[in-house]
N, C-alpha and C positions, 0 to 999 in steps of 0.2 A: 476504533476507527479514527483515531486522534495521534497518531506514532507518526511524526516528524518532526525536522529538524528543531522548531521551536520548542518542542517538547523532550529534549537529552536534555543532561549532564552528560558532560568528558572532563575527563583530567586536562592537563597538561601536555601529554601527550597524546592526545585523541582518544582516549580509551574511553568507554561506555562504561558511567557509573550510575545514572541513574535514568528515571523517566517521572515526567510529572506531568499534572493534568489529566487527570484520573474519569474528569465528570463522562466521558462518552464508551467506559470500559465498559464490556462484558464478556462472558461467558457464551464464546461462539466458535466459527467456523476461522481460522488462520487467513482461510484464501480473502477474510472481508477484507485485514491489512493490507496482503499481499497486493489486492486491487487500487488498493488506494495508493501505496506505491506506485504502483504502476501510472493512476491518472495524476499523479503528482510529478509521472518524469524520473525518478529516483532508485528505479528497481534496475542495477546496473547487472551486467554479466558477472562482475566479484560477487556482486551480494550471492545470487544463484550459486555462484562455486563454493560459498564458504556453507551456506544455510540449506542449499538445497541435497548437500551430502549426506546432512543429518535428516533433511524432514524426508525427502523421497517424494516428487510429486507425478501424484498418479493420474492418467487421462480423467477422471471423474474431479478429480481437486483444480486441473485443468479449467473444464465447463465451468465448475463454481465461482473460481476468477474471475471468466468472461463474462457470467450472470451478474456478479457483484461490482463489475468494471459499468459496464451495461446501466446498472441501477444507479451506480452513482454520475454517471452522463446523463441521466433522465432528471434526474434530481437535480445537475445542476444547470442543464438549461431548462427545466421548468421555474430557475431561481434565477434566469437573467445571465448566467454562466457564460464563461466565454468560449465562444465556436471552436478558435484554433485551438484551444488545449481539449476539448472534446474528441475534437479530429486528432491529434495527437497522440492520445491513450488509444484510442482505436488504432491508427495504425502501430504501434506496439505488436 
């Protein structure tokens, strides 16, 4: 739940070489990134066309998004979080 921009490596030419910052990794559901993308702003229509050819996302991986978009809105305006980007990821 920790995949953004501060946390690449790129080359030179933009290319993705590596990722770091490991401490919030686990062994889980895809859609927890995909959402956080999403409340981050960043989940572009490219991204979808290059990634969503391989993964195939089904009306059920769908729900899971919006429940893990959902949870992470909750979580951060119970931390003082700011409204417009809450409202933001919701409208998405």
């Amino acid at each position: 739940m920790d995949v953004w921009a501060e946390n690449l490596l790129a080359d030179g030419a933009g290319r993705l070489t590596g990722l770091i910052d490991w401490d919030r990794a686990c062994w889980g559901d895809p859609e927890i990134e995909f959402a956080v993308l999403d409340y981050c702003g960043i989940s572009e229509p490219s991204f979808w066309e290059g990634y969503g050819s391989v993964w195939g996302r089904s009306p059920e991986a769908e729900i899971r998004r919006v429940f893990y978009l959902l949870y992470r809105c909750k979580s951060t305006s119970s931390s003082g979080g700011s409204g417009g980007m809450i409202r933001n990821s919701l409208d998405r």
